[in-house]
C-alpha positions in Angstrom: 0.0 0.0 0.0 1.1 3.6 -0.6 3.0 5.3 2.2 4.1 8.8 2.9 6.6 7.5 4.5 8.4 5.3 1.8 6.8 8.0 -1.1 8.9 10.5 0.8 11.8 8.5 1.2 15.3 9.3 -1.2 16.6 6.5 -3.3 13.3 4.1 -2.9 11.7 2.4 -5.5 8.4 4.3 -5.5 5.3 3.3 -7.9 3.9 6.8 -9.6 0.6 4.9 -10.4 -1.0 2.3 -7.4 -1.7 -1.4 -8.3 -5.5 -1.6 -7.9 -4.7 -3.8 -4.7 -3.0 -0.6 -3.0 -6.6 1.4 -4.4 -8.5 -1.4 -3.1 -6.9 -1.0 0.3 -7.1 2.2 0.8 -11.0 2.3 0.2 -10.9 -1.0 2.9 -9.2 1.1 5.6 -11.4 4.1 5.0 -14.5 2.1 5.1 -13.8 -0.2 8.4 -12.5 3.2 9.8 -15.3 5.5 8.3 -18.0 2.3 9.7 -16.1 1.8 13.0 -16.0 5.8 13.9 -20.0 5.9 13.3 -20.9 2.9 14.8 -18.5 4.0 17.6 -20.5 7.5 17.6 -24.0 5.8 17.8 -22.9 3.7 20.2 -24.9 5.2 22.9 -28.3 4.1 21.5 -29.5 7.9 20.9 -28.7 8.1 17.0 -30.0 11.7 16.1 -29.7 11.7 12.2 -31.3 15.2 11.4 -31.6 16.6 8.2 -28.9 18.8 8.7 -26.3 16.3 9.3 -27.3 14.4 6.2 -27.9 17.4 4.5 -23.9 18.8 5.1 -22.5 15.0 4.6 -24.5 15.2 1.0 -22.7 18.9 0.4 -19.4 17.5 1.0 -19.8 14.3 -1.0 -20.9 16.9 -4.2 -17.8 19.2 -3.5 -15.4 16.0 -3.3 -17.4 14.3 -6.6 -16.7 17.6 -8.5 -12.9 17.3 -7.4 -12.9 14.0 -8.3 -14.2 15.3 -11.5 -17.0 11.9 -11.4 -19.8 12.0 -13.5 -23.2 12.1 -12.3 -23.9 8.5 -12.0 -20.5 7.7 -10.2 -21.9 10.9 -7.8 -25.0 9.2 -7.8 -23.8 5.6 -7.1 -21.1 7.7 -3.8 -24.0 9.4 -2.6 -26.1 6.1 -2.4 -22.9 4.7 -0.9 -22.6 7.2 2.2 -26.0 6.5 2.9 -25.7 3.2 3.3 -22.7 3.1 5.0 -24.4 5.7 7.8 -27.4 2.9 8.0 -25.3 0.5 8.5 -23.4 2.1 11.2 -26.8 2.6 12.7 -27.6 -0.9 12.7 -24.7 -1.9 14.2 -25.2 0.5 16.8 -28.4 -0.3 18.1 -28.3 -2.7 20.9 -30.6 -5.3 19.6 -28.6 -6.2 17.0 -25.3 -7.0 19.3 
């Protein structure tokens, strides 16, 4: 997986394009760490998902997409993704499920 420790490193081998096992890595990390954080978050039992909150997570998804330069249905298809990844961090939350 990429580092910015080797990357930054004189006289190291480095890869200028990552192998789509370092990609795939990367979105693993951020998704058990993204999941974890929320579930971690909701833990508590008192989940208050207001419309704001979705609302600003939805702003910065759009800002990030346009970065990213995706099209609409790649926005689409993150959106969607954020979603679910906040429901499921719900669901693992709530005590009835552990």
């Amino acid at each position: 997986m990429l580092t910015t420790h080797r990357d930054c490193k004189r006289h190291v081998k480095k890869n200028a394009i990552p192998s789509m096992g370092e990609i795939e890595g990367r979105v693993a990390v951020l998704e058990i760490v993204a999941q974890s954080a929320l579930t971690h978050v909701f833990d508590d039992g008192q989940v208050d998902l207001d419309a704001t909150l979705l609302a600003d997570i939805r702003k910065a998804m759009h800002r990030k997409c346009r970065e990213l330069k995706l099209d609409g249905e790649d926005t689409a298809s993150a959106l969607s993704y954020a979603e679910e990844l906040i429901e499921a961090a719900v669901e693992a939350s709530n005590p009835v499920h552990q």
